[in-house]
LOVOVEX-105669 format. One record per residue: residue in three letters; x, y, z of N, C-alpha, C in turn. Coordinates in nm, 2 decimals, always signed. Example, Ala and Ser with C-alpha at 12.3 -4.5 7.8 and 13.67 -1.06 7.14 Angstrom:
LOVOVEX-105669
ATOM / aa / n.east / n.north / n.up / ca.east / ca.north / ca.up / c.east / c.north / c.up
ATOM / ALA / +1.32 / -0.57 / +0.78 / +1.23 / -0.45 / +0.78 / +1.32 / -0.33 / +0.78
ATOM / SER / +1.28 / -0.22 / +0.71 / +1.37 / -0.11 / +0.71 / +1.29 / +0.00 / +0.79
This chain:
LOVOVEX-105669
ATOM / aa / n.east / n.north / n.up / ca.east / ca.north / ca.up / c.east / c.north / c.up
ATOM / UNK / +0.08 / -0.12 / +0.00 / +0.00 / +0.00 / +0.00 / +0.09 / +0.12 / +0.00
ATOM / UNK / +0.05 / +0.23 / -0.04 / +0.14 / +0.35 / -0.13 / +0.05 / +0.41 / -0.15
ATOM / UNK / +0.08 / +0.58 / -0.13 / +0.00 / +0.66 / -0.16 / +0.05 / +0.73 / -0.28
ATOM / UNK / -0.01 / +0.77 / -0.39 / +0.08 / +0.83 / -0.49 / -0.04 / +0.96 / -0.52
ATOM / UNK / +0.01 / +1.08 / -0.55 / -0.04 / +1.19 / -0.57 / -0.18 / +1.20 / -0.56
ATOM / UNK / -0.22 / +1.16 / -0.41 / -0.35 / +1.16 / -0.35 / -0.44 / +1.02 / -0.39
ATOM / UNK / -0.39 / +0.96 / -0.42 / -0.47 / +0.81 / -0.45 / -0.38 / +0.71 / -0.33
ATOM / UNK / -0.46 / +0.62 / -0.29 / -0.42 / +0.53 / -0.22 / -0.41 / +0.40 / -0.32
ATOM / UNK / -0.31 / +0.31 / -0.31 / -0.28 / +0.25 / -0.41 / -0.25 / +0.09 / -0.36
ATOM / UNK / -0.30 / +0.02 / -0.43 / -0.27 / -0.13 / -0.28 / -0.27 / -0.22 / -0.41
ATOM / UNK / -0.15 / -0.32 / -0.40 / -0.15 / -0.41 / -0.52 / -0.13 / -0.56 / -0.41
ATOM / UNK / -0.27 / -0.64 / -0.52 / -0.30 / -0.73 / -0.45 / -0.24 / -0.82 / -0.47
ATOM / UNK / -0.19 / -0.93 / -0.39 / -0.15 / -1.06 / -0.49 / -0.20 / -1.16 / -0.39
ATOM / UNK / -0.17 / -1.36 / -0.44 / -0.19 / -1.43 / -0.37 / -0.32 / -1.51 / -0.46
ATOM / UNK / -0.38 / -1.57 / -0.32 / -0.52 / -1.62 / -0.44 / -0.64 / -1.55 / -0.42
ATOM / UNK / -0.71 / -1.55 / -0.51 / -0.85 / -1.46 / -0.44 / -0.95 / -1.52 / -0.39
ATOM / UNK / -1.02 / -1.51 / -0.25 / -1.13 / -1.62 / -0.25 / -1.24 / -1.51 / -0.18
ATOM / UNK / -1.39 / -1.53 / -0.21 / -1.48 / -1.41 / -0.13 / -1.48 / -1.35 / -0.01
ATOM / UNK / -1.36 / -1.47 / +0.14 / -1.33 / -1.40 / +0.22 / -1.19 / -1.30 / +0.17
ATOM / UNK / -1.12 / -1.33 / +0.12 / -1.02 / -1.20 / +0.11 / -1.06 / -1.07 / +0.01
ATOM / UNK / -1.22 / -1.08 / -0.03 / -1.25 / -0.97 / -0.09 / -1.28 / -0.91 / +0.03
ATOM / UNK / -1.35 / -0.95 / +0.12 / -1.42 / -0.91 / +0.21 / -1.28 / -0.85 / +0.30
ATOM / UNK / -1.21 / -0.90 / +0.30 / -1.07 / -0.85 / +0.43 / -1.03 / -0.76 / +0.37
ATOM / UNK / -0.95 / -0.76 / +0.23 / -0.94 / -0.61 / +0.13 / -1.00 / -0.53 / +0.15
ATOM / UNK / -1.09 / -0.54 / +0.12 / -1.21 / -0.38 / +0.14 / -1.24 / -0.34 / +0.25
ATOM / UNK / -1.22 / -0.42 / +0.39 / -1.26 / -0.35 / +0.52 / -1.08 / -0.30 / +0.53
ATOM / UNK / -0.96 / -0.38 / +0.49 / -0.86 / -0.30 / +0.50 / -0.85 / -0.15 / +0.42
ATOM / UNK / -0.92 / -0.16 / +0.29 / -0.91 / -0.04 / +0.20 / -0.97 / +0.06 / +0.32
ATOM / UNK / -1.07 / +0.02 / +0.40 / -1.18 / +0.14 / +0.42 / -1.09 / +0.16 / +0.56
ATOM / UNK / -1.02 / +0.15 / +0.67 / -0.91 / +0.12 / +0.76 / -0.83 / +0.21 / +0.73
ATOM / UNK / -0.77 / +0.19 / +0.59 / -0.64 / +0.27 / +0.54 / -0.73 / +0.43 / +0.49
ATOM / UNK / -0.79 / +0.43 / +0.43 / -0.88 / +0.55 / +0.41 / -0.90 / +0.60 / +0.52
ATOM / UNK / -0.99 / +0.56 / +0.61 / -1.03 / +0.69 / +0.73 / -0.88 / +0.70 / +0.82
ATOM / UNK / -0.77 / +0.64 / +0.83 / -0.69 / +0.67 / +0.90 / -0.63 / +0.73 / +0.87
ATOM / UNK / -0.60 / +0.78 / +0.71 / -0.52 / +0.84 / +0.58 / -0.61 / +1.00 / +0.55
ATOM / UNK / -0.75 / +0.99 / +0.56 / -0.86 / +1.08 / +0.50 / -0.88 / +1.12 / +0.36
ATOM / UNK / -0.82 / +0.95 / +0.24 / -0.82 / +1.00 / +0.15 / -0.95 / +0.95 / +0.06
ATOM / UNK / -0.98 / +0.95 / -0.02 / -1.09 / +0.91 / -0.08 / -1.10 / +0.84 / -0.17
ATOM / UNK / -0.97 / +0.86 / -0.25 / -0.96 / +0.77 / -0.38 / -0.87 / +0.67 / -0.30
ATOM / UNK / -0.87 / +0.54 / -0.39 / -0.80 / +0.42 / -0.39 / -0.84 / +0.37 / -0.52
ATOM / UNK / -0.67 / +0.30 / -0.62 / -0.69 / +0.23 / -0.70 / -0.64 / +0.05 / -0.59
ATOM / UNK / -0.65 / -0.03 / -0.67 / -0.66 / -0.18 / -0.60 / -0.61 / -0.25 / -0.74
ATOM / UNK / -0.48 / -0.28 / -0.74 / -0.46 / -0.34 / -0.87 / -0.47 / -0.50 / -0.83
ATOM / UNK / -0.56 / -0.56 / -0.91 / -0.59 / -0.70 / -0.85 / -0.51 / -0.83 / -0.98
ATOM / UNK / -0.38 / -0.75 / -1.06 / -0.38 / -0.82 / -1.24 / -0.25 / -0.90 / -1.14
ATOM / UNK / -0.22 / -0.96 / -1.00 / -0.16 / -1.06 / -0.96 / -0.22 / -1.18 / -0.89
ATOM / UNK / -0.35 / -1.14 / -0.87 / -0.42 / -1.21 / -0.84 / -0.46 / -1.38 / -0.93
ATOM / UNK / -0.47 / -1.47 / -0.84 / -0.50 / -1.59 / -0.90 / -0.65 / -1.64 / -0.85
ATOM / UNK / -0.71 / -1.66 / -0.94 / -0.84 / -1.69 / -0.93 / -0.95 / -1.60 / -0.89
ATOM / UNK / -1.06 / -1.62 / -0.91 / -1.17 / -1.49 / -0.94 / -1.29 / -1.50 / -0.87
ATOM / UNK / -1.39 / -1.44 / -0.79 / -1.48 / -1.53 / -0.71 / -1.56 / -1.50 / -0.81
ATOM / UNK / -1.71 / -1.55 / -0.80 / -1.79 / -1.57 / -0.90 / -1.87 / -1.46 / -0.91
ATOM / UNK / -1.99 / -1.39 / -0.99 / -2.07 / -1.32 / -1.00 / -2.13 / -1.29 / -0.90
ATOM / UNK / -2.21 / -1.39 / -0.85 / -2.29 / -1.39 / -0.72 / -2.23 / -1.36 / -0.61
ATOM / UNK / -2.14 / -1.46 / -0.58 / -2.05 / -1.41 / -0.45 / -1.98 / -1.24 / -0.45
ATOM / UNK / -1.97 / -1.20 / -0.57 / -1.95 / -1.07 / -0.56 / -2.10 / -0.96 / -0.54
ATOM / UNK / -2.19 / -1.00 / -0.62 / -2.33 / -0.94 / -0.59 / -2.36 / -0.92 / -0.47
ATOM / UNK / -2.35 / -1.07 / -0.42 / -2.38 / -1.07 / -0.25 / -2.28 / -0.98 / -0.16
ATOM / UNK / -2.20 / -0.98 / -0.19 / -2.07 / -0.91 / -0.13 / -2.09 / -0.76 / -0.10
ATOM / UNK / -2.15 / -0.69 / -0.22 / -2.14 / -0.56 / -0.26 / -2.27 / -0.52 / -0.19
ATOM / UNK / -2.40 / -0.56 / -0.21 / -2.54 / -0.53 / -0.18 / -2.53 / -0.58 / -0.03
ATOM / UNK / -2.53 / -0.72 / +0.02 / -2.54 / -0.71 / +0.14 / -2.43 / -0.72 / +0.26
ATOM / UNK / -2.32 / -0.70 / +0.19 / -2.19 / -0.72 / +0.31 / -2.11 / -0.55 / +0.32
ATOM / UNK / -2.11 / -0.48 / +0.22 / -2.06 / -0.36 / +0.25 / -2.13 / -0.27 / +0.30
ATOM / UNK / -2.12 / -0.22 / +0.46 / -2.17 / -0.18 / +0.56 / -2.14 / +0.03 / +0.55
ATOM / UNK / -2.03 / +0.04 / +0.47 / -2.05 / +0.19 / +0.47 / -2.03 / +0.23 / +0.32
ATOM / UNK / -2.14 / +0.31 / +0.33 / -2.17 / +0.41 / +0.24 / -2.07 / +0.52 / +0.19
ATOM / UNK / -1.99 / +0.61 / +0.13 / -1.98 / +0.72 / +0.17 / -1.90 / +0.77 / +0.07
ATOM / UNK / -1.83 / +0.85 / +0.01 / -1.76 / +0.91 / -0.09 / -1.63 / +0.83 / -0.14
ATOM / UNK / -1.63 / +0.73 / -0.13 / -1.55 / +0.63 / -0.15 / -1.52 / +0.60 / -0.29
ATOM / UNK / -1.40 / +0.65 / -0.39 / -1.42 / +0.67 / -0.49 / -1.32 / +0.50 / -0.53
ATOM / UNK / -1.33 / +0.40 / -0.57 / -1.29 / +0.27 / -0.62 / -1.22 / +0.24 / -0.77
ATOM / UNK / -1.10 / +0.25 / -0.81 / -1.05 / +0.18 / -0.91 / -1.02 / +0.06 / -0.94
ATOM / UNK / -1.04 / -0.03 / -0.98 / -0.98 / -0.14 / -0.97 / -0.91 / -0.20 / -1.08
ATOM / UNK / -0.78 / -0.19 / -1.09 / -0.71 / -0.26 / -1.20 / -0.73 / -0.41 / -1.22
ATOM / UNK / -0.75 / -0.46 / -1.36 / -0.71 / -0.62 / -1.33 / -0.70 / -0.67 / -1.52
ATOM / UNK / -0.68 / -0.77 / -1.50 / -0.65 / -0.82 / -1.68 / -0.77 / -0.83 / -1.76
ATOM / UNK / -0.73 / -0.78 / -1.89 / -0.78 / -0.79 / -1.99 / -0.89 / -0.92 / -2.02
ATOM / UNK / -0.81 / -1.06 / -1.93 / -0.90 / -1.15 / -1.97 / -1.06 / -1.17 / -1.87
ATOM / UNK / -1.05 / -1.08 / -1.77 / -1.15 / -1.10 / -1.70 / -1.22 / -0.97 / -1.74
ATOM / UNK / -1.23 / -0.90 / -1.85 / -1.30 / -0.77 / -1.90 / -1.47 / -0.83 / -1.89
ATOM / UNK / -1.49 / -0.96 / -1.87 / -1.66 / -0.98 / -1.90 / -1.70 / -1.04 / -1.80
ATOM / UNK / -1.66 / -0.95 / -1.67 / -1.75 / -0.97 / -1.57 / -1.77 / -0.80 / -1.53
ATOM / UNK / -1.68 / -0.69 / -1.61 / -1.64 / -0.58 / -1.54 / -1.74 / -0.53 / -1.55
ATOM / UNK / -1.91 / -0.48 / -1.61 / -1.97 / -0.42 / -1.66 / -2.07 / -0.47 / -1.52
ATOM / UNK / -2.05 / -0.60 / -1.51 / -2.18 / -0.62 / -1.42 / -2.12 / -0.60 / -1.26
ATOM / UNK / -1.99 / -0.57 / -1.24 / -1.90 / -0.56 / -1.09 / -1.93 / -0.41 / -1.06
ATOM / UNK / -1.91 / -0.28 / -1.20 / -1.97 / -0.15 / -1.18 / -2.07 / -0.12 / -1.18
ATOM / UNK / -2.20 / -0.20 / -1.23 / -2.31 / -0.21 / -1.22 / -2.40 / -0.24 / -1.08
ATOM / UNK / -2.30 / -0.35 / -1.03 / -2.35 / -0.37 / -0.88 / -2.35 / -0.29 / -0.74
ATOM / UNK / -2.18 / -0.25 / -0.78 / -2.17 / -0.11 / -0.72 / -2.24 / -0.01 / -0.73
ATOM / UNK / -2.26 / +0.02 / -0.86 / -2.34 / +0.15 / -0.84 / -2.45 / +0.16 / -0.78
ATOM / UNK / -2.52 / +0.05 / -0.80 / -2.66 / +0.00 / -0.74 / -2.65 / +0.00 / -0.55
ATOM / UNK / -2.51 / -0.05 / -0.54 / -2.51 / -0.06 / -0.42 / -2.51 / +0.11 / -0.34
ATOM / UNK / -2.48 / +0.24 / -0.44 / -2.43 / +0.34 / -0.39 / -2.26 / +0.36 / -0.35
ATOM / UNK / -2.16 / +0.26 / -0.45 / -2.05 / +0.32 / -0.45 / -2.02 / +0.35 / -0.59
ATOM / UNK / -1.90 / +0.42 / -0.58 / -1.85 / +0.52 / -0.69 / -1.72 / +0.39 / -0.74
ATOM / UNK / -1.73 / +0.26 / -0.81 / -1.66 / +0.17 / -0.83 / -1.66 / +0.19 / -1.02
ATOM / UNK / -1.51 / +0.17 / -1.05 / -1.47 / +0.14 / -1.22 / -1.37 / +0.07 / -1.24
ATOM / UNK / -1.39 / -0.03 / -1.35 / -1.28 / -0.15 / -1.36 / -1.18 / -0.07 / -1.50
ATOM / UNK / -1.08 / -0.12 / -1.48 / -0.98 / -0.10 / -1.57 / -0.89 / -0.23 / -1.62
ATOM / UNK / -0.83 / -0.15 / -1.69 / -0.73 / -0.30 / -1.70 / -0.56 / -0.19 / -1.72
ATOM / UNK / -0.61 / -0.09 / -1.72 / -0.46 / -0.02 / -1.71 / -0.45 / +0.09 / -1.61
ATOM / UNK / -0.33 / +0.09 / -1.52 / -0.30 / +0.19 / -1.44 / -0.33 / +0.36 / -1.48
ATOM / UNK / -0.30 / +0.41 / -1.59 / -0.28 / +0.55 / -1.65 / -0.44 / +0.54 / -1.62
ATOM / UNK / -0.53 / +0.50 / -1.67 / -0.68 / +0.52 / -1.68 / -0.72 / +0.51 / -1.56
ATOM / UNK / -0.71 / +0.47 / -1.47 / -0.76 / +0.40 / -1.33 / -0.77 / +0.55 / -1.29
ATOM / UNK / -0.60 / +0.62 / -1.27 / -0.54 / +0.70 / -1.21 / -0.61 / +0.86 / -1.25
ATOM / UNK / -0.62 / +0.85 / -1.40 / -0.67 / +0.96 / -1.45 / -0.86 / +0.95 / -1.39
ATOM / UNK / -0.92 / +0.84 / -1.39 / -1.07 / +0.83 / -1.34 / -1.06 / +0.91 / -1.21
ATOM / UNK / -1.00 / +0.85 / -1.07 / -0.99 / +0.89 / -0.94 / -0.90 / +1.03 / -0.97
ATOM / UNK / -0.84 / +1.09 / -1.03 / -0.84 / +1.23 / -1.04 / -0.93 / +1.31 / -1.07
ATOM / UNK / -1.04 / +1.27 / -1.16 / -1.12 / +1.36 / -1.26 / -1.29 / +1.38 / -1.10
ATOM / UNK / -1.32 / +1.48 / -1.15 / -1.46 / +1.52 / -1.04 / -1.42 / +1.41 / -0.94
């Protein structure tokens, strides 16, 4: 974790499973109120393995407990581009400010912009 010109920046590796989404993100929100910053990118393109649609639905709608100006990047590879439409879609639904990428410059330039 690294803060770079007001983004908080956390590159994930290891395997992914729906509890370590869930540990990531109460750590992202940890490092944010301790830090006071709002943006975070989350590059997840070292990550091995993916949890599934649902377990992310469920994740987002009924397990994330705060709301608030939380603005979300998330880097990751190219080959997982066809789940990304419905991960910002859930988010949004859920009331966070979440966008998938697959490259750093764009992530970085999103959490700068409004």
């Amino acid at each position: 974790t690294s803060v770079n010109d007001g983004i908080i920046e956390m590159v994930v590796t290891g395997e992914l499973k729906i509890n370590s989404v869930e540990k990531i993100l109460n750590e992202i929100i940890v490092i944010q109120k301790s830090m006071n910053i709002e943006n975070r990118l989350v590059d997840v393109r070292k990550l091995k393995g993916r949890p599934t649609k649902l377990e992310i639905y469920y994740f987002i709608i009924k397990r994330i407990s705060v709301r608030s100006t939380l603005k979300i990047a998330f880097v990751d590879l190219p080959i997982n581009a066809k789940t990304a439409s419905f991960h910002e879609s859930s988010a949004l639904n859920a009331g966070l400010l979440f966008k998938w990428f697959t490259g750093i410059r764009a992530a970085r330039a999103w959490l700068k912009s409004e």
